[in-house]
C-alpha positions in Angstrom: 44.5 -156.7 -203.9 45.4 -153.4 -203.6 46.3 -150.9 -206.4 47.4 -147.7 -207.4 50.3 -147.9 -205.5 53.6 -146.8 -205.4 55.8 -149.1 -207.9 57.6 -151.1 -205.7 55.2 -151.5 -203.0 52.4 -152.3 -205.7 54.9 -155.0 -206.7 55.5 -156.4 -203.2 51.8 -157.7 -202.8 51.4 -158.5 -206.7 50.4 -160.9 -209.1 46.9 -161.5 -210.1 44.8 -159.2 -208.2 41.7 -157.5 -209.7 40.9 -154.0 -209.5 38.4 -153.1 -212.1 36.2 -154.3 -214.8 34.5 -153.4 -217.7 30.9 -154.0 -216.9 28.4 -154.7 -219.6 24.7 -153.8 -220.1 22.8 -156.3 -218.6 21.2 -158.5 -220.8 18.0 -160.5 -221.0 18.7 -164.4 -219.2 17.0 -167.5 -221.1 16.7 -170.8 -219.8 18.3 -173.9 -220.8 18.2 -177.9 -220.7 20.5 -179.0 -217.5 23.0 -181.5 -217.7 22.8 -184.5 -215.5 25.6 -184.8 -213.2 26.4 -187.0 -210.1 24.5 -186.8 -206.6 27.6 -185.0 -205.2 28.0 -182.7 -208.0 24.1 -181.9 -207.3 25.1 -181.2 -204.1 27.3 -178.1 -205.5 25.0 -176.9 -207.3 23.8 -173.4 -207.5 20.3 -173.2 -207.9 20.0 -169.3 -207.2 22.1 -166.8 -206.9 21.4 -163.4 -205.2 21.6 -160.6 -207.1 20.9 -162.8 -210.6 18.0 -165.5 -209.8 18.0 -169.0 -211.5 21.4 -168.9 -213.2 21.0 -169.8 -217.2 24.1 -171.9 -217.5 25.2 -174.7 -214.8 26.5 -172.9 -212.3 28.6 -175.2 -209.6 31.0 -174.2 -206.4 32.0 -176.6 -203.6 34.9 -177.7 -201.4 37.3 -180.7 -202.7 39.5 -182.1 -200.0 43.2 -182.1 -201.2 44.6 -183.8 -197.5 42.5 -185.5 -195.4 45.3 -185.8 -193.0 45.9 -181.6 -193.0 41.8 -181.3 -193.0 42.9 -179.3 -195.8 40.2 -178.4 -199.0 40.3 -175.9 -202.3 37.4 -174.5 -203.1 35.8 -173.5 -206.7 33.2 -172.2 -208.6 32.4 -174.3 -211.8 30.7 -172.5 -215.1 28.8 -174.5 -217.9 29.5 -173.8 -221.3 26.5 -172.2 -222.2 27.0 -173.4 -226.0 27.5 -176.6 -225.5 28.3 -178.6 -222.5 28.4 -181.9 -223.5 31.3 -181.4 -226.0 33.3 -178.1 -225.4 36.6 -178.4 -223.5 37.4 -177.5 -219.9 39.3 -174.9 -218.7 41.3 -174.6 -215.1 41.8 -171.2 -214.9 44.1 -169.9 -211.8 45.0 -165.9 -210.7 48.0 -165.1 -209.0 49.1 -163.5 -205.8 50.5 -165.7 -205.1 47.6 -165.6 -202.3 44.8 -164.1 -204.9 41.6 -165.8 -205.7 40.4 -167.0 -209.0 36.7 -165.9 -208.0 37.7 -162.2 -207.6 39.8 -162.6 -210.6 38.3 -164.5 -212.8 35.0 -165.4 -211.9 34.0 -161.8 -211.1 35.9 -159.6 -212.3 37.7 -160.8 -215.8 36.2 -163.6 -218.3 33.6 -164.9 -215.7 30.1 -164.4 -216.5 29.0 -161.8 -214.7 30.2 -158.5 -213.4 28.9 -157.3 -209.8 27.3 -154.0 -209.5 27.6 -151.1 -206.6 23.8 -152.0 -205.3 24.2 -155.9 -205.1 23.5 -157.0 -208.2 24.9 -159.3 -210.9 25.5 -158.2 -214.7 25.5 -160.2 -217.5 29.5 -160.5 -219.1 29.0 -160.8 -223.1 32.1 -161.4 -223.2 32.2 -164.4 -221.0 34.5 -167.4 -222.0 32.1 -169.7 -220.8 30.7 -168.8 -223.8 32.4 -171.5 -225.7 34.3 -173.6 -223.0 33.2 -174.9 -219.9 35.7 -173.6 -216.8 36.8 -174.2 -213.4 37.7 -171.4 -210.9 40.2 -172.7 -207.9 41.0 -170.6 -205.0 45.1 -172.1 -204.4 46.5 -172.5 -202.3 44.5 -172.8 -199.0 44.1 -169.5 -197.4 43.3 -168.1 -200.4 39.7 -166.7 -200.6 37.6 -169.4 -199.1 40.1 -172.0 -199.8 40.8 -173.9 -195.8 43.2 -176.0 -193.8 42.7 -177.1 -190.3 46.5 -177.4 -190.1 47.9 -174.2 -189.2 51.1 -173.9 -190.9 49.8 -174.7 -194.6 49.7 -170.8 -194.6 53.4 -171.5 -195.3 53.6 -172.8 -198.9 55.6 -172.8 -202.0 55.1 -174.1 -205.6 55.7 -177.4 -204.7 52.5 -178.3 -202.2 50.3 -175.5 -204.2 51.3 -177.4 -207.8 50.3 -180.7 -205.6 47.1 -179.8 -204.2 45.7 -178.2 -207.8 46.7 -181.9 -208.7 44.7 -183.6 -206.4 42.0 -181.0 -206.1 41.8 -182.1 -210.4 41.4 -185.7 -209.7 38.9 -184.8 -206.9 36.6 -182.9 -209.5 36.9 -185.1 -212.2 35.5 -187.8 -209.6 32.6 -185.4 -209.0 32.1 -185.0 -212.6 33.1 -188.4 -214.5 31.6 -186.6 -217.8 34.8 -184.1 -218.3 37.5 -186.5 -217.2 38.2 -187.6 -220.8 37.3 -183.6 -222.2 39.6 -181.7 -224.1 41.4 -179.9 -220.9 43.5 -176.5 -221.1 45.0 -174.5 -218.5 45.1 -170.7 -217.9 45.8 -168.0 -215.9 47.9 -165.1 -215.2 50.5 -162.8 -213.1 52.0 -165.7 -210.5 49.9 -168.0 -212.8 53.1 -167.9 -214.3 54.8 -170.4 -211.9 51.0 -172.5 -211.6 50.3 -172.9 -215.1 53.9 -174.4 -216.0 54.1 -176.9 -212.9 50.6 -177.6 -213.2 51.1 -179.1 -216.8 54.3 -180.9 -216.3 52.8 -182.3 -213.2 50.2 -183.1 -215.3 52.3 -184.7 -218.1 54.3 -186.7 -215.3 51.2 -188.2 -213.9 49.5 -188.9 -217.3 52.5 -191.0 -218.1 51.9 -193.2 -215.2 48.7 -193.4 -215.6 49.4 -194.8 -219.0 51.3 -197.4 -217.6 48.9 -198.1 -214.9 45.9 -198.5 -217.5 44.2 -195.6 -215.5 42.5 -192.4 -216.9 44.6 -189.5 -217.3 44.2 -186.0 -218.1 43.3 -184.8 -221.7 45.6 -182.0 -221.3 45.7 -180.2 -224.7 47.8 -177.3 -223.9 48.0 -174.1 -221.7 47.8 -169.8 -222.1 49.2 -167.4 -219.5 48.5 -164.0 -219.7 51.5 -161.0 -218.5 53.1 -164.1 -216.6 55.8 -163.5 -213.7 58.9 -165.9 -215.1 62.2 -164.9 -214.9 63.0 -162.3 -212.1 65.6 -160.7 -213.9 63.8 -160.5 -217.2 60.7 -159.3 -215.8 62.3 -156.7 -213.0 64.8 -155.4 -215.4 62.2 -155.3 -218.0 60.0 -153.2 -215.8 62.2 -150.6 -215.3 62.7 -150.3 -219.3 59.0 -150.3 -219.7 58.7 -147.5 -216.8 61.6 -145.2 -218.2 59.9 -145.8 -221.8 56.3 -144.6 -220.6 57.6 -141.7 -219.2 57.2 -142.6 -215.4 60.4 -142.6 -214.1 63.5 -140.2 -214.7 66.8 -141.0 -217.0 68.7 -141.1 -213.7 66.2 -143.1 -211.6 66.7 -145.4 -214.6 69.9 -145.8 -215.1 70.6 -145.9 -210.8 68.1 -149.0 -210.8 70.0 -150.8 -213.0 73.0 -149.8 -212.2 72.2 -150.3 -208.6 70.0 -153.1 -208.0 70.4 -156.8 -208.3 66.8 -157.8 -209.5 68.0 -161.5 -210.4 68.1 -162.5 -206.6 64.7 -161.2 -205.5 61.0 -161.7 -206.4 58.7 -158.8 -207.8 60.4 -155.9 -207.2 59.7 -155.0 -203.6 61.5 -152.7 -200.7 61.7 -154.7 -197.5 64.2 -154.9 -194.9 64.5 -158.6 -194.6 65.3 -158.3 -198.2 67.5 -154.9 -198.4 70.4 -157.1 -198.9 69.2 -159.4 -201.8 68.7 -156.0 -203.5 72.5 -155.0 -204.2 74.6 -154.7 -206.9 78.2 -153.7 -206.6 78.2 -152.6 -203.3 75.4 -149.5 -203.9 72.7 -150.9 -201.9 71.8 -147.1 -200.7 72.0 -146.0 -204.3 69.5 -148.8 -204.9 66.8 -148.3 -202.1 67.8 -144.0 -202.8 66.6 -144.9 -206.4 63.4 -147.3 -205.2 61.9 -144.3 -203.3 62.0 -142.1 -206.5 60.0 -144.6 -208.2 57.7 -144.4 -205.4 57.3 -141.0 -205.2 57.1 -140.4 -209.4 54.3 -143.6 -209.3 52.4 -143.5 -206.3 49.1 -142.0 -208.1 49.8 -144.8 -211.2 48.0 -147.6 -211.7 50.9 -150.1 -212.0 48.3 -152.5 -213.6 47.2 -150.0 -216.3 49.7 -147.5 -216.6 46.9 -145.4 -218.8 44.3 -146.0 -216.4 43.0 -143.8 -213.9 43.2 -144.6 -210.0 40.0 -144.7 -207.8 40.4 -142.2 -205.3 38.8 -142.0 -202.0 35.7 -139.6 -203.2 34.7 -142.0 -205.9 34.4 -144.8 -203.6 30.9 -145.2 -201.6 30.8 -144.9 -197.8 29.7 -148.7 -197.7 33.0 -149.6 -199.8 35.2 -147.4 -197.6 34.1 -148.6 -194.8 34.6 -152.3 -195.6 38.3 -151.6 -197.2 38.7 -149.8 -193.8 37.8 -152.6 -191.8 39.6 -155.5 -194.0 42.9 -153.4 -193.2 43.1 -151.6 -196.7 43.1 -147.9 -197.8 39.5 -147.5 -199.4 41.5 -145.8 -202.8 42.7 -149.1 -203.8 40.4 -150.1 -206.9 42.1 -148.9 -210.6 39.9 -147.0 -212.5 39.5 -145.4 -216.2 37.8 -143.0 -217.8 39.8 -143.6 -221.1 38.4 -147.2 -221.9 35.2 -147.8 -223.9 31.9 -148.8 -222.4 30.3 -148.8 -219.0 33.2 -149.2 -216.3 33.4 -149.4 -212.7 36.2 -148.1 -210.8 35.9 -149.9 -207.8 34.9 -153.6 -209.0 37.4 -155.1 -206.8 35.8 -153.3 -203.2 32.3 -154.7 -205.0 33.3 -158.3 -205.3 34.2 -158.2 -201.6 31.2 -156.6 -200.2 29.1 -159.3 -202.1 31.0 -162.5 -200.9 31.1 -161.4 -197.5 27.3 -161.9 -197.8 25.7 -164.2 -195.5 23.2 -165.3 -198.7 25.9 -165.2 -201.1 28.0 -167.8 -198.7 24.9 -169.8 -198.6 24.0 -170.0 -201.9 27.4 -170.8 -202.8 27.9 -173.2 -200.0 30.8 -171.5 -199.2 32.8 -170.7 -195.6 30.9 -173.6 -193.8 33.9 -173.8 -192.0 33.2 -170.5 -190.4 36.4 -168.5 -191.0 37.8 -166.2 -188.3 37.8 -163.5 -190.8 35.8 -162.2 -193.6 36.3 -163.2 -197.5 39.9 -160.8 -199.5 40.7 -160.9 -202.5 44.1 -161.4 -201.3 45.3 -162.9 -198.2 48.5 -161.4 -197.1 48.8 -163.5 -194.5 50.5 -166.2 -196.6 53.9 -166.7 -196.0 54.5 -168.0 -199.3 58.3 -169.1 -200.5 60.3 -166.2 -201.4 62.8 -168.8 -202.7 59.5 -169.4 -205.4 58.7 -166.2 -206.4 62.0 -166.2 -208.0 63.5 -169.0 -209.2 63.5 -168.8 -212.9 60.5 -170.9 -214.9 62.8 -171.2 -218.1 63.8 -175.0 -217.3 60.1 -175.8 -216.9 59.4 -174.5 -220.2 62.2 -176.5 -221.6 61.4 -179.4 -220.3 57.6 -178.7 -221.6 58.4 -178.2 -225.2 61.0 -181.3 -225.0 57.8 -183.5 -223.5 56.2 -185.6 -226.5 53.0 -184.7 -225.3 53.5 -181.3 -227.6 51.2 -179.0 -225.5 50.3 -175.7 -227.3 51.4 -172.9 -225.5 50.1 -169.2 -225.8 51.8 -166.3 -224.1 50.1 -163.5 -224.3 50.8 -160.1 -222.7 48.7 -157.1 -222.5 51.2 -153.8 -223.6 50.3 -151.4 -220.9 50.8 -153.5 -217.9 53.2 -151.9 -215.4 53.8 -155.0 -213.4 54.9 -157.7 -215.4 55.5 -155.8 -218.9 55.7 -157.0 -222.1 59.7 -156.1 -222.1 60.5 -158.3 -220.0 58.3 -160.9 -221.5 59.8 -160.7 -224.3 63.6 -160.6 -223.3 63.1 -164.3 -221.7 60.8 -165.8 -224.6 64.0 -164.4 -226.8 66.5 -166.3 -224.6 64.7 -169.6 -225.4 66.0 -169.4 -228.4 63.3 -171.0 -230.0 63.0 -171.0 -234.0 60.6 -168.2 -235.3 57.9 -170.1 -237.7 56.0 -167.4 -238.2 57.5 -163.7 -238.1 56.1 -161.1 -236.1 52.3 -159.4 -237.5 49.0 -157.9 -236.3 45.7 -159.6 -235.5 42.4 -158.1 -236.0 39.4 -158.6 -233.5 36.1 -158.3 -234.7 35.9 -154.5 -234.3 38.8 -154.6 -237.5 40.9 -153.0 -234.8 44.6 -154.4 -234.2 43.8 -156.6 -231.3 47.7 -157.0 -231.2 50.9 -158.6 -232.4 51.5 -162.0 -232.6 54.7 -164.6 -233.5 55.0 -168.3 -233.7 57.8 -169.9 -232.4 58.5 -173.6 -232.6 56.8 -175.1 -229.5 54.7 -171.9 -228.7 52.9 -169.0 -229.7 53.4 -165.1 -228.4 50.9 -162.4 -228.7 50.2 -159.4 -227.2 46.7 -157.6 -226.5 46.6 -153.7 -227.5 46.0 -151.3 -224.8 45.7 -154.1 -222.4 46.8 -154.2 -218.8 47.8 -157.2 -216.2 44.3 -158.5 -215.9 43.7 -158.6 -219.8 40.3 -159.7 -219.7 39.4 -157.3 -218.3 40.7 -154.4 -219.5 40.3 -155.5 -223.0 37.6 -158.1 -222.6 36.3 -158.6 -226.6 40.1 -158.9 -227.5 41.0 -161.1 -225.1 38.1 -163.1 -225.6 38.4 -163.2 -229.4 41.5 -164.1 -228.6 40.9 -167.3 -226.2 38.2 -168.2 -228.6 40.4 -168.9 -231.7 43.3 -170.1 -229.4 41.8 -173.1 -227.9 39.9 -174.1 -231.1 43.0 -173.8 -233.3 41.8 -170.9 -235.7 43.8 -168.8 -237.4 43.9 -164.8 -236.3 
């Protein structure tokens, strides 16, 4: 996914890409007892990894057919707790796009457990989640990553089929792995997340209800967290351009014109396209509006819209074998988001990394991954998903009513990291406000473990808002102790 674009065409392919990472020292590996697990889960198993060796942890990726008719199958990556296996919950997590995968994201990238490195190799992630939980990766919907269908036009898709096929791919892995089917089970994700996460767990709910009634097994679904989560267009556009003007990035008039000018209710992430031109005006001053568009393009084109405080990786900080690669997957090789301003070892150019090393021939093989043979090689995100525009924005607001009227009582974290450009925390917080949820407990910091604020956080009845300091989109990895501090405490009900 590219980044370090200008603002509107940044937004136009958004949602859940990866760009950078903090990555860790390495640390020492240690061996530990193995689970037993099914033939066919054996059969996914990764028993070496290039670049790391034996992994320490159960390490699992496969293919789980979703439609045998459409020959179509999801495919994951699957992390052991390495604490304890046998009793910590499971996590889905999902990225965004919609078209990005959850292996770049988070796998690789963000709260996976290791970070890739510039000469091939794999670095320990201390802050890991699998630390304490035991998690899935899905690449959704096919087309995404190494994600397939045999039936060409599933590369046209909407919520509806991708909410579906996470469904079925669910049932599919808890057949492959009877031990988690009754586990504590929790959703995350992020960016377009916001549109999986929600339909995910009412389609979850729904089905569990049946299930019920059909004396069947359902879903242990405990509750869900979605990190800087597209929603509402008009509360996240319009709260973008707040969040621009108040960071300094965009002129009092370019301000004023967008608002004035633009209809951001009717379209999805803000984006300049001509199929779209109309959709984008507002009392007649469709000129005014694209006029005002191509002054935030011009004042943000060197700003990482991910991390407005981050730096972006320019095209002499990125090694020939990168730019080369980004060249020949169609990209601009200055596409990674970089910083010099965030603590500990970082690399600039994590997302080109993650690319080069799953377009490995070993790395496929280890991971028994692309046995299809695709005609093309391994993105982050595929653009070439004509996913439904209709989608991207229609308003999730009734889908979180109808959550936190469900029985089920799900607990719900939003959480928003305060220096995305993207999806800000404005705009986040304009449509949690128009819930008009009661307030149980008022707005106040949390500490992480540094004794640093970590953030703010409120309690609403039905769900909980926090927001990480100095984070960006993909908050685990921009602020990976804080974000896992707080996923830790979140999904084993502690107090911050």
């Amino acid at each position: 996914m590219a980044g370090g674009l200008a603002a509107f065409a940044a937004l136009s392919l958004l949602l859940g890409g990866v760009h950078a990472a903090t990555v860790p020292k390495q640390g020492s590996l240690r061996q530990v007892d193995i689970q037993s697990y099914t033939v066919d889960a054996e059969e996914d198993r990764v028993v070496d990894l290039p670049g790391l060796g034996k992994p320490d942890f159960g390490l699992f990726s496969g293919y789980v057919t979703v439609n045998e008719e459409a020959e179509r199958a999801l495919f994951y990556a699957f992390v052991e707790s390495r604490s304890n296996p046998k009793e910590d919950p499971l996590v889905l997590w999902l990225n965004g796009g919609p078209g990005c995968s959850s292996l770049a994201g988070g796998f690789m990238s963000e709260l996976g457990p290791f970070y890739p490195t510039p000469g091939g190799k794999l670095q320990k992630n201390p802050h890991a989640w699998n630390q304490i939980a035991n998690i899935i990766f899905l690449e959704s919907p096919a087309f995404v990553g190494w994600s397939y269908s045999n039936t060409s036009t599933d590369i046209v898709v909407g919520d509806e089929r991708t909410t579906e096929d996470a469904y079925t791919f669910l049932q599919g892995f808890m057949a492959r792995f009877p031990q988690y089917a009754g586990r504590p089970f929790w959703l995350a994700g992020e960016s377009y997340g916001g549109h999986y996460v929600p339909n995910l767990a009412l389609q979850v709910l729904e089905n569990n209800k049946k299930a019920v009634q059909e004396s069947r097994q359902s879903i242990n679904l405990q509750g869900f967290l979605v990190g800087n989560a597209w929603t509402d267009a008009g509360f996240d556009n319009e709260g973008a351009v707040d969040f621009w003007w108040t960071h300094a990035l965009i002129s009092n008039e370019v301000r004023d014109s967008l608002l004035q000018s633009c209809n951001f209710s009717g379209v999805g992430p803000l984006r300049q396209s001509p199929l779209e031109a109309a959709s984008l005006e507002r009392n007649g001053k469709l000129e005014a509006c694209l006029h005002a568009i191509s002054k935030t393009q011009h004042s943000m084109q060197r700003i990482n819209i991910y991390d407005i405080y981050a730096d972006v990786c320019l095209p002499k900080h990125v090694h020939n074998e990168v730019s080369q690669l980004a060249l020949q997957l169609g990209r601009h090789p200055a596409t990674s988001a970089a910083s010099i301003t965030k603590p500990g070892d970082y690399d600039p150019c994590v997302d080109n990394e993650v690319e080069i090393y799953f377009n490995r021939e070993d790395v496929q093989r280890a991971m028994h991954a692309n046995t299809t043979g695709m005609p093309g090689p391994w993105v982050d995100c595929n653009p070439l998903i004509a996913y439904s525009m209709d989608d991207l924005f229609t308003s999730m607001l009734p889908k979180y009513r109808d959550i936190l009227r469900h029985e089920a009582g799900l607990d719900i974290l939003i959480f928003s990291g305060d220096v995305d450009g993207i999806v800000p925390v404005i705009g986040t917080r304009r449509w949690l406000v128009s819930l008009q949820l009661p307030i149980l407990k008022e707005w106040r910091p949390w500490y992480s473990l540094t004794g640093q604020v970590g953030g703010y956080i409120e309690v609403y009845d039905g769900l909980t808002f926090s927001t990480v300091r100095n984070a960006g989109h993909m908050v685990p990895y921009t602020q990976a102790e804080r974000a896992y501090y707080l996923f830790s405490h979140w999904i084993r009900g502690k107090v911050m």
